[in-house]
PDB file with SEQRES, HELIX, SHEET and CRYST1 records, atoms N, CA, C and O in Angstrom:
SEQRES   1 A   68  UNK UNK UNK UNK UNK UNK UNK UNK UNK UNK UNK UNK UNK          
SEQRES   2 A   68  UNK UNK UNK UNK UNK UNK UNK UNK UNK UNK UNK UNK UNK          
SEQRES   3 A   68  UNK UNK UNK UNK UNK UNK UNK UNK UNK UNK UNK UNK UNK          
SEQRES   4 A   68  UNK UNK UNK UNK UNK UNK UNK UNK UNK UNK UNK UNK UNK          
SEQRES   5 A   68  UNK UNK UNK UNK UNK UNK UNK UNK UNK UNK UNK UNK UNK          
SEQRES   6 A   68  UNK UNK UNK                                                  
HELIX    1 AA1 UNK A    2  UNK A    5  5                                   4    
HELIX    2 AA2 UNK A   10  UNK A   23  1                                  14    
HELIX    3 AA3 UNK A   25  UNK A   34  1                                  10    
HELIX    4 AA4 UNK A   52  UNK A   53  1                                   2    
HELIX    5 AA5 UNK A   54  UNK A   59  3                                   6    
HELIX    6 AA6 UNK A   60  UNK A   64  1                                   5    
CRYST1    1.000    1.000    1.000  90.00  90.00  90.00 P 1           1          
ATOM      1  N   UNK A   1     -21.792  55.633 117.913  1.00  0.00           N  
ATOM      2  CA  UNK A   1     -20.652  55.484 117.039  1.00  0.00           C  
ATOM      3  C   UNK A   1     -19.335  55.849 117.726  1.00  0.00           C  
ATOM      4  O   UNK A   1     -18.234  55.645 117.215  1.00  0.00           O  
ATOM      5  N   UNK A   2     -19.479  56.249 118.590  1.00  0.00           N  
ATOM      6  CA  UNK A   2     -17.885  56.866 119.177  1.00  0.00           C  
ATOM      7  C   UNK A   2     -17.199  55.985 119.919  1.00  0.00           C  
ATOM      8  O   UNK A   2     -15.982  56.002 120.107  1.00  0.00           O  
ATOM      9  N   UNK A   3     -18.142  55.052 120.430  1.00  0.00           N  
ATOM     10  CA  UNK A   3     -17.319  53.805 121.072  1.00  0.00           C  
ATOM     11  C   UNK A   3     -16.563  52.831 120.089  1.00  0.00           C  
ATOM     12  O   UNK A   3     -15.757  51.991 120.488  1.00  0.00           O  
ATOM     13  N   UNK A   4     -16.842  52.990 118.993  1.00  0.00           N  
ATOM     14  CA  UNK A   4     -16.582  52.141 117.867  1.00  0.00           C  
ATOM     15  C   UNK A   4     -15.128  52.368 117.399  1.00  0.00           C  
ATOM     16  O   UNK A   4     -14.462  51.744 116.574  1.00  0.00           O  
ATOM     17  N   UNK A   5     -14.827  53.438 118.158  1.00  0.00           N  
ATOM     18  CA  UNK A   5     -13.299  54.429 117.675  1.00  0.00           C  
ATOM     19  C   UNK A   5     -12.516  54.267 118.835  1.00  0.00           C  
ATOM     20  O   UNK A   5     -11.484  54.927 118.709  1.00  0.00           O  
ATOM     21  N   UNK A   6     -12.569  53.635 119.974  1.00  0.00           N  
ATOM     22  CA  UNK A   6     -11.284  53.333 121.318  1.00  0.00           C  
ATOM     23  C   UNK A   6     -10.020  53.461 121.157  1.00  0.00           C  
ATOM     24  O   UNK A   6      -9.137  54.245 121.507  1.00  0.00           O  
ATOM     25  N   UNK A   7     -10.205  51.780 120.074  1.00  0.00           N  
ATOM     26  CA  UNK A   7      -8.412  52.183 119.942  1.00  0.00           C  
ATOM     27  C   UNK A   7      -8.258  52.777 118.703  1.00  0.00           C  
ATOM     28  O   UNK A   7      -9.106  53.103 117.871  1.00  0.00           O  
ATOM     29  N   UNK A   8      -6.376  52.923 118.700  1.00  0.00           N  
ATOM     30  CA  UNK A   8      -5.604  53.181 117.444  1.00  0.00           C  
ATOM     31  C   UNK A   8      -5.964  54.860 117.690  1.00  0.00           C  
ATOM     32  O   UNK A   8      -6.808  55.167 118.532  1.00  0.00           O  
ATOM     33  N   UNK A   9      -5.333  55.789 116.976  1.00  0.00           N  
ATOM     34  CA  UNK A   9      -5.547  56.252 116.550  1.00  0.00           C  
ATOM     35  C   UNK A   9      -6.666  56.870 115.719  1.00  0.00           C  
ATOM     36  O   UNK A   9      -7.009  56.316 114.675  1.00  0.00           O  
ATOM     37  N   UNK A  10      -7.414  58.309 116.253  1.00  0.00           N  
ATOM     38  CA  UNK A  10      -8.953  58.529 116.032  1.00  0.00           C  
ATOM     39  C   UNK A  10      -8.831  58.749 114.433  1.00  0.00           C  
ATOM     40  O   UNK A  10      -9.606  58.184 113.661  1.00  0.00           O  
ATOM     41  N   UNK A  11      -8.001  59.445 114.078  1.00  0.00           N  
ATOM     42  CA  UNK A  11      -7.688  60.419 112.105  1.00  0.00           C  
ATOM     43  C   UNK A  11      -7.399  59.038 111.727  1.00  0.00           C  
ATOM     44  O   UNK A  11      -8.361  58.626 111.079  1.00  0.00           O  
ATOM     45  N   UNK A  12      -6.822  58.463 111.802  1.00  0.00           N  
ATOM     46  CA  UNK A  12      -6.730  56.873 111.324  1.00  0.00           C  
ATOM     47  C   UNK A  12      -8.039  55.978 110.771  1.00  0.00           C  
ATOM     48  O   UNK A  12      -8.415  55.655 109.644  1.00  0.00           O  
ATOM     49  N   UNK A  13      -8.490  55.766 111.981  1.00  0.00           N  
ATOM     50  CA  UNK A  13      -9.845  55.093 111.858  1.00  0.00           C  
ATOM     51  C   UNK A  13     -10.937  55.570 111.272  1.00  0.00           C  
ATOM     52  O   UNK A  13     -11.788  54.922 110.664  1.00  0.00           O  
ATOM     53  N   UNK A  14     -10.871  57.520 111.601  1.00  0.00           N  
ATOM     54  CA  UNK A  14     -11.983  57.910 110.597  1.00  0.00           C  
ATOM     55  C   UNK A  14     -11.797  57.908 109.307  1.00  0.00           C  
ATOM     56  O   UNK A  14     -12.755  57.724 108.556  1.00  0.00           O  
ATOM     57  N   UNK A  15     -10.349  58.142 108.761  1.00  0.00           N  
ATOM     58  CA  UNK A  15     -10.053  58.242 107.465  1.00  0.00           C  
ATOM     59  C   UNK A  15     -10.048  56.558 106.978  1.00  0.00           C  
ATOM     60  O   UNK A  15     -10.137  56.503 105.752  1.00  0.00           O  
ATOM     61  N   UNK A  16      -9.979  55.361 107.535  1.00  0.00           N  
ATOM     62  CA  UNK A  16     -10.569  54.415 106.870  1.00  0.00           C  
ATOM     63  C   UNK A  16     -12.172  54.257 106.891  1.00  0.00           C  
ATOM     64  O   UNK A  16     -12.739  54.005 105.827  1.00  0.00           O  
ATOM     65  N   UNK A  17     -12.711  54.362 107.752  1.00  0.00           N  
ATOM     66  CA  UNK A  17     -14.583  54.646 108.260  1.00  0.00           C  
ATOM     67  C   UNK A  17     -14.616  55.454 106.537  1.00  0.00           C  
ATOM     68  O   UNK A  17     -15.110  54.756 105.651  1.00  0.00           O  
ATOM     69  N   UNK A  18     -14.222  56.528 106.236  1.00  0.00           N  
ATOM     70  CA  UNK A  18     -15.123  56.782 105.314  1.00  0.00           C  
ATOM     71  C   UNK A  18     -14.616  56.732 103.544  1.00  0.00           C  
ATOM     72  O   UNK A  18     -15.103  57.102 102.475  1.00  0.00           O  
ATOM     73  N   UNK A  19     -13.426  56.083 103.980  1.00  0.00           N  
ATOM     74  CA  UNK A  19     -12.586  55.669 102.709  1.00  0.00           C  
ATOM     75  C   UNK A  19     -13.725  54.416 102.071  1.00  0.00           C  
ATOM     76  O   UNK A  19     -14.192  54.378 100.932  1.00  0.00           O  
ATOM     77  N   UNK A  20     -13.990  53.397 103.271  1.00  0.00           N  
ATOM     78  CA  UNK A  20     -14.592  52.212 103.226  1.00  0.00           C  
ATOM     79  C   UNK A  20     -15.980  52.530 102.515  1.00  0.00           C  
ATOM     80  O   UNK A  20     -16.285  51.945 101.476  1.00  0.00           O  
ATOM     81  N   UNK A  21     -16.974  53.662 103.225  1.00  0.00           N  
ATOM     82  CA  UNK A  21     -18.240  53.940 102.402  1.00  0.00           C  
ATOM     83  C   UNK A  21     -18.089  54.427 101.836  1.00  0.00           C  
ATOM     84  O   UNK A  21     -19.224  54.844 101.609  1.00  0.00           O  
ATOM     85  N   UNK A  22     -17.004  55.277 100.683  1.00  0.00           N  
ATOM     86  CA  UNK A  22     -16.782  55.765  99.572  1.00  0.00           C  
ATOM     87  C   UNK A  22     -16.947  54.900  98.571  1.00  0.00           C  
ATOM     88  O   UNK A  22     -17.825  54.993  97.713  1.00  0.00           O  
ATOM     89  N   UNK A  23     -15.621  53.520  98.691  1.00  0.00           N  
ATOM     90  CA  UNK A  23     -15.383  52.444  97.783  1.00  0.00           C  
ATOM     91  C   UNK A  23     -16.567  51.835  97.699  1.00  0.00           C  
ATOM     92  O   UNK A  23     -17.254  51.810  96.678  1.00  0.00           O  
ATOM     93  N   UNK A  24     -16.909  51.221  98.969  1.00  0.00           N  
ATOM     94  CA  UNK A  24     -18.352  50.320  99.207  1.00  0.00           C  
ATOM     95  C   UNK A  24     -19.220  51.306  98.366  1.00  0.00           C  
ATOM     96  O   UNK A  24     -19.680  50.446  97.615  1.00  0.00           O  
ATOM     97  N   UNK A  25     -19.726  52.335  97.976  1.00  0.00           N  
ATOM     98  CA  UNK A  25     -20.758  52.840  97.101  1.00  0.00           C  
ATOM     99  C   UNK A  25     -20.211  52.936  95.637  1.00  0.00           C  
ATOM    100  O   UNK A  25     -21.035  52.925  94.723  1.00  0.00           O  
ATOM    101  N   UNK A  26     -18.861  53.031  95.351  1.00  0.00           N  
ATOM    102  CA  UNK A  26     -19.323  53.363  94.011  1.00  0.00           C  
ATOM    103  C   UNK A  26     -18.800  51.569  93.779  1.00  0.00           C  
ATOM    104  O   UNK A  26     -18.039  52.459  94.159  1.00  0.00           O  
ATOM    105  N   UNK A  27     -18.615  50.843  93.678  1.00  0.00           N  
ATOM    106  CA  UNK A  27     -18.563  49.322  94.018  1.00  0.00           C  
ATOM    107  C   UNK A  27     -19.821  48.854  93.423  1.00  0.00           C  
ATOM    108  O   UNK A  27     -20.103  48.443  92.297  1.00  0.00           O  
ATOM    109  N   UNK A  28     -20.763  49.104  94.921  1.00  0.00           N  
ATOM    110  CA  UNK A  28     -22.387  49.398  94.504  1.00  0.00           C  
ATOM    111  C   UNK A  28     -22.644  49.877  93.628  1.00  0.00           C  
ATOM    112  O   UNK A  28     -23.175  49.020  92.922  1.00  0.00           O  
ATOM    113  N   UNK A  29     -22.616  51.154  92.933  1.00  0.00           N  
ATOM    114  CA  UNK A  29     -23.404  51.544  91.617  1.00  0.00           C  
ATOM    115  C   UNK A  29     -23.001  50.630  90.556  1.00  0.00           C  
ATOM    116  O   UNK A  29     -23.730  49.898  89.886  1.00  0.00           O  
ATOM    117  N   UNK A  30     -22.260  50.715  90.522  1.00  0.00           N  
ATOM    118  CA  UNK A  30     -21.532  49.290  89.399  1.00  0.00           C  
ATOM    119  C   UNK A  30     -22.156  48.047  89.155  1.00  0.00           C  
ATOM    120  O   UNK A  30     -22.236  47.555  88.029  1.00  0.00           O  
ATOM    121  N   UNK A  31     -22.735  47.370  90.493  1.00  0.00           N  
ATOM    122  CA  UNK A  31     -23.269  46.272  90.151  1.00  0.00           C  
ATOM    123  C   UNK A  31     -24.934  46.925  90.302  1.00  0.00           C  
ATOM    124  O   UNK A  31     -25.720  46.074  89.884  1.00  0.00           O  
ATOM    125  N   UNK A  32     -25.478  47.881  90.664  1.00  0.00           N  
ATOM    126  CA  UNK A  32     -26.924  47.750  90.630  1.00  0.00           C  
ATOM    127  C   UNK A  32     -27.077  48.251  89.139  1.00  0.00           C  
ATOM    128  O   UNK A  32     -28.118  48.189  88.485  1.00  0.00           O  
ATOM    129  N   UNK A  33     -26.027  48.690  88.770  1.00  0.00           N  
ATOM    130  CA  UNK A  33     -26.279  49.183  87.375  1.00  0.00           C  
ATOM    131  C   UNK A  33     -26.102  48.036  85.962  1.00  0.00           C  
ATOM    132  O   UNK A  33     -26.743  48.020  84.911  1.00  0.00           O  
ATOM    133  N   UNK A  34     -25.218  47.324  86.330  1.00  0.00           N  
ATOM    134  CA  UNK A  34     -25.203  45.956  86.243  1.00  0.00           C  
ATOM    135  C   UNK A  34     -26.654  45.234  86.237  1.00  0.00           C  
ATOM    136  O   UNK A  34     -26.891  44.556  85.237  1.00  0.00           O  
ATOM    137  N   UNK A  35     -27.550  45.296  87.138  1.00  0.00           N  
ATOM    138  CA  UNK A  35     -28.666  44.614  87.613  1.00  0.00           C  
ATOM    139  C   UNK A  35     -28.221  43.386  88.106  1.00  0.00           C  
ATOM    140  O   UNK A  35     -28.788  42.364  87.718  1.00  0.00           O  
ATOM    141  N   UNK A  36     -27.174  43.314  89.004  1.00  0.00           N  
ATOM    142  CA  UNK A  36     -26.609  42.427  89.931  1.00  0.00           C  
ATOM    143  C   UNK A  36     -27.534  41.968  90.726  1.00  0.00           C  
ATOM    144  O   UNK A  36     -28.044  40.848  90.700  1.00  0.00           O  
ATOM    145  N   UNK A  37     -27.828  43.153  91.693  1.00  0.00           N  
ATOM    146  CA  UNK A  37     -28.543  43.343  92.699  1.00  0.00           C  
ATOM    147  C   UNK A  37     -29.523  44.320  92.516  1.00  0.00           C  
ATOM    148  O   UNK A  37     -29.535  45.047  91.523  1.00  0.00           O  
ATOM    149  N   UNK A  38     -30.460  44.389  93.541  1.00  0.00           N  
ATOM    150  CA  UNK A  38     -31.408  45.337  93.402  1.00  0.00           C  
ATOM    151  C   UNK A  38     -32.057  45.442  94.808  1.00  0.00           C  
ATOM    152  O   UNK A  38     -32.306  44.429  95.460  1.00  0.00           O  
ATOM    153  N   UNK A  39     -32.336  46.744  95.276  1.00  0.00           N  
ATOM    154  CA  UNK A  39     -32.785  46.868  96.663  1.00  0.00           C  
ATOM    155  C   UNK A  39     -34.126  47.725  96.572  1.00  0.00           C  
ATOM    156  O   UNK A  39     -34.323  48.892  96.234  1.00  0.00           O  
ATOM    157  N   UNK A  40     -35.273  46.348  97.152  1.00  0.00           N  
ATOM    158  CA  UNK A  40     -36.275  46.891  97.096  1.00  0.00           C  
ATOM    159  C   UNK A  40     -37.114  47.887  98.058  1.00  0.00           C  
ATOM    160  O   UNK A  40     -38.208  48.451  98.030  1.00  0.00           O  
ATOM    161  N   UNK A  41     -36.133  47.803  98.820  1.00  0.00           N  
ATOM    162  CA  UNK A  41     -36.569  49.062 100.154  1.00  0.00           C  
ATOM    163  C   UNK A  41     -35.380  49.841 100.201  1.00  0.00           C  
ATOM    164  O   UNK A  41     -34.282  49.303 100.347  1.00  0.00           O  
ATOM    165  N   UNK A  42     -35.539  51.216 100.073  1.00  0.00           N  
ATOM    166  CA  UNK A  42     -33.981  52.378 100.038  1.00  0.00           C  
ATOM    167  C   UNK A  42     -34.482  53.348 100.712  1.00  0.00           C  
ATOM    168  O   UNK A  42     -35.698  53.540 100.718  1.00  0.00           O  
ATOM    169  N   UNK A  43     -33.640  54.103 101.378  1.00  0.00           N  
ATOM    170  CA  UNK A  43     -33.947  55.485 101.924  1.00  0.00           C  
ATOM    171  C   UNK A  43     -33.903  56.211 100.720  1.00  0.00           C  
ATOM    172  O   UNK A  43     -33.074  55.974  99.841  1.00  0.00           O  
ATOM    173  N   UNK A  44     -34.889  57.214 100.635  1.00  0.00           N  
ATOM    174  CA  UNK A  44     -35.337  58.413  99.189  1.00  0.00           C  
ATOM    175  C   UNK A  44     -34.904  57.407  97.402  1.00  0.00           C  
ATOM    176  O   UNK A  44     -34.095  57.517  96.481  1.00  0.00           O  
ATOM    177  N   UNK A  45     -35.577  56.875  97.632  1.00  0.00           N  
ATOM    178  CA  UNK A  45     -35.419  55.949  96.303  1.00  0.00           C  
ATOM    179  C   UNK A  45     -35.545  56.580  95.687  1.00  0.00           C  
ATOM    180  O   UNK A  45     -34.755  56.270  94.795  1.00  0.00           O  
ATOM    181  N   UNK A  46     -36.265  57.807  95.269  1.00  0.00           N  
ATOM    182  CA  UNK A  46     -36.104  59.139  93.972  1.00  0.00           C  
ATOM    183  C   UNK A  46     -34.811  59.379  93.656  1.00  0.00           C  
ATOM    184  O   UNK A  46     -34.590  59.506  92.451  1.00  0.00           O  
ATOM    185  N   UNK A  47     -33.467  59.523  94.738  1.00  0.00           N  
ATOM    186  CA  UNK A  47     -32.501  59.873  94.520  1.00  0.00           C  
ATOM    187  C   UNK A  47     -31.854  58.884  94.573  1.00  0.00           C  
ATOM    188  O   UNK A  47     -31.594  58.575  93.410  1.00  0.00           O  
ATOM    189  N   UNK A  48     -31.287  57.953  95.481  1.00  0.00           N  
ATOM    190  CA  UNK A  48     -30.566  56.896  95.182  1.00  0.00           C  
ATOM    191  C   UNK A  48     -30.609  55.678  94.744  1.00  0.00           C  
ATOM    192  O   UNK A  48     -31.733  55.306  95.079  1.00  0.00           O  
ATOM    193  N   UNK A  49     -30.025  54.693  94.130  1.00  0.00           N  
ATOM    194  CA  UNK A  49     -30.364  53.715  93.332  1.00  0.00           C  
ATOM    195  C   UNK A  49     -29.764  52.248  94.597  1.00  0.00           C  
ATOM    196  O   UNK A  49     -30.085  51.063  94.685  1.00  0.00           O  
ATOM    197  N   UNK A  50     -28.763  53.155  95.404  1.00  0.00           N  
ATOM    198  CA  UNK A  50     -28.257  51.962  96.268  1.00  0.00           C  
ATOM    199  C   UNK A  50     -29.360  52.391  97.531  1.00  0.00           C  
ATOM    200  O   UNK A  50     -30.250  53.242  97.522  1.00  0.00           O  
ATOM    201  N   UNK A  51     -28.917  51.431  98.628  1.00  0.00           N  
ATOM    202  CA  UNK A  51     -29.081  51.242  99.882  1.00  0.00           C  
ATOM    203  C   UNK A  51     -27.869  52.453 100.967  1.00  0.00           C  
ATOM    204  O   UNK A  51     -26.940  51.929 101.582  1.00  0.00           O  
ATOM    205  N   UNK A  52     -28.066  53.866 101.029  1.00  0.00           N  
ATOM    206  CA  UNK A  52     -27.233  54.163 101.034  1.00  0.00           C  
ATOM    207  C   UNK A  52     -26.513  54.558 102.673  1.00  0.00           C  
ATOM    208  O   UNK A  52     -25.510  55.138 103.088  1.00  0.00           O  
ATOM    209  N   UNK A  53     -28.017  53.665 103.403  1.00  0.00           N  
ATOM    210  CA  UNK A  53     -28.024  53.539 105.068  1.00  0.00           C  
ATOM    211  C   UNK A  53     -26.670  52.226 104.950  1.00  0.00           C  
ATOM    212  O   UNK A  53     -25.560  52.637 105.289  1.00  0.00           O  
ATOM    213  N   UNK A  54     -26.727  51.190 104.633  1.00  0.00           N  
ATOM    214  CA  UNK A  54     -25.712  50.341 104.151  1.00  0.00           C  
ATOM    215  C   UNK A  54     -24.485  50.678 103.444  1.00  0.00           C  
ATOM    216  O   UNK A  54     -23.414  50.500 104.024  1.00  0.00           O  
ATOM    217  N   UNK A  55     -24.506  51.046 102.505  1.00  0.00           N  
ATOM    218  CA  UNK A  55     -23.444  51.917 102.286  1.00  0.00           C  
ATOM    219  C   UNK A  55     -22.367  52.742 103.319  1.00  0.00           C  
ATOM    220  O   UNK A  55     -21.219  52.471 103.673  1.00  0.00           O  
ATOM    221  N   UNK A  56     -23.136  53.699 103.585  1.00  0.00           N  
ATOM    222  CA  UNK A  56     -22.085  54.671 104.561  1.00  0.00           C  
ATOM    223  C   UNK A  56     -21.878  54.327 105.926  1.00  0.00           C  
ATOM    224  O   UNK A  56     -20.841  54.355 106.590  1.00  0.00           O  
ATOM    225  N   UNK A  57     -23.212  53.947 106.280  1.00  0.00           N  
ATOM    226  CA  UNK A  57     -22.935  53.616 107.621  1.00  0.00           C  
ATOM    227  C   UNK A  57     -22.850  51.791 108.282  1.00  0.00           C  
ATOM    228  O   UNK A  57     -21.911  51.227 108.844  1.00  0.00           O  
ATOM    229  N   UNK A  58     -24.042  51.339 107.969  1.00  0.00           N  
ATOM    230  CA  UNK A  58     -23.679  49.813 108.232  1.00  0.00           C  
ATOM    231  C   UNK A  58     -22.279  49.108 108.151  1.00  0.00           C  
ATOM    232  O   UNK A  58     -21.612  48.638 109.073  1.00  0.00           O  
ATOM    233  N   UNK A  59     -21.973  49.166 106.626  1.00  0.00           N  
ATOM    234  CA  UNK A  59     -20.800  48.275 105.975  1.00  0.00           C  
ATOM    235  C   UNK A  59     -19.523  49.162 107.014  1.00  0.00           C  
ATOM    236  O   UNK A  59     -18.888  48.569 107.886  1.00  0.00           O  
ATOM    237  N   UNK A  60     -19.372  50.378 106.757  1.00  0.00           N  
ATOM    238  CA  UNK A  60     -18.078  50.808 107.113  1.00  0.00           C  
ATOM    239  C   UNK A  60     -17.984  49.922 108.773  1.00  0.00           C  
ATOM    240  O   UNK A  60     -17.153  49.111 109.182  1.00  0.00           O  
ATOM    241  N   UNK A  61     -19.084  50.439 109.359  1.00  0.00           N  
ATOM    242  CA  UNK A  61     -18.994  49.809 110.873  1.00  0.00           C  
ATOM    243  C   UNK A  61     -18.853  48.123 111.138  1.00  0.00           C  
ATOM    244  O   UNK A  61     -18.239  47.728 112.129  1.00  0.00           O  
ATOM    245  N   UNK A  62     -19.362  47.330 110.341  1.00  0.00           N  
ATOM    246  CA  UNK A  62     -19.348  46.321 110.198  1.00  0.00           C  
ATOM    247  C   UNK A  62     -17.934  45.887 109.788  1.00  0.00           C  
ATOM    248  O   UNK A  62     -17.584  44.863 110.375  1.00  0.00           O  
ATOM    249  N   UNK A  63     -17.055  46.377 108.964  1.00  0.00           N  
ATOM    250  CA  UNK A  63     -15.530  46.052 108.706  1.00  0.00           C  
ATOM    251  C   UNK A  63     -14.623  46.436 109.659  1.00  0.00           C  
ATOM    252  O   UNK A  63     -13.532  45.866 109.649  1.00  0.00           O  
ATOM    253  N   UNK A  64     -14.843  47.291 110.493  1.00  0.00           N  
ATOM    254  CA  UNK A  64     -14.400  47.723 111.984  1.00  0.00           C  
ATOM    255  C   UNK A  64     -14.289  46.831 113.008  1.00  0.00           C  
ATOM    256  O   UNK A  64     -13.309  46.284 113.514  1.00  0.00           O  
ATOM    257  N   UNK A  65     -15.741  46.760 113.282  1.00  0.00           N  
ATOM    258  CA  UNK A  65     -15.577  45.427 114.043  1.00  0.00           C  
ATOM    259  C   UNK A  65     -15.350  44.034 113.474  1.00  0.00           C  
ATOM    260  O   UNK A  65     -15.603  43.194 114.337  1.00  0.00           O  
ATOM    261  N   UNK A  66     -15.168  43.783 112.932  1.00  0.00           N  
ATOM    262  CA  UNK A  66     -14.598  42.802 112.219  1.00  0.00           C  
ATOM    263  C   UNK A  66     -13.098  42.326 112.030  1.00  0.00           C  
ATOM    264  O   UNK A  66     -12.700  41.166 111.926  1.00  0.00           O  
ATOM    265  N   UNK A  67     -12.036  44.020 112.004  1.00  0.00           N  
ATOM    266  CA  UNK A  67     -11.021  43.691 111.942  1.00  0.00           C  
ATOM    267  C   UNK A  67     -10.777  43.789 113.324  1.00  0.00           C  
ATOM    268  O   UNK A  67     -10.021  42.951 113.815  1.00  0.00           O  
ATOM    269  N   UNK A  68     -11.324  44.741 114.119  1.00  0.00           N  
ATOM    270  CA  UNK A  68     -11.190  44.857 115.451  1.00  0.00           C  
ATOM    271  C   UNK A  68     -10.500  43.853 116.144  1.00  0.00           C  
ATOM    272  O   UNK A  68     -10.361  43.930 117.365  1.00  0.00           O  
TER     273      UNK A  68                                                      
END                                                                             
């Protein structure tokens, strides 16, 4: 993950990195609660209802490089 942060400004990029999996989850609860979607494989499915490896970490990194 640290290569993922080069340019710009590091407090910048982290404070969007986790602004992004904040929104991106509660976004998510909304529609799984909805029954939008539904994810049939989750890390600790007792506790979470989303995907929350996707959530925090995938998506944020994925919009990074993307705007990159």
């Amino acid at each position: 993950m640290p290569f993922a942060f080069k340019r710009g400004k590091l407090k910048d990029w982290l404070l969007v990195f986790f602004l992004k999996g904040f929104l991106s989850s509660l976004i998510n609860q909304i529609i799984v609660r909805k029954k939008h979607i539904s994810y049939p494989v989750r890390f600790m499915p007792k506790y979470f209802n989303v995907n929350i490896l996707f959530d925090y970490f995938l998506f944020p990194l994925l919009a990074y490089f993307i705007i990159a």
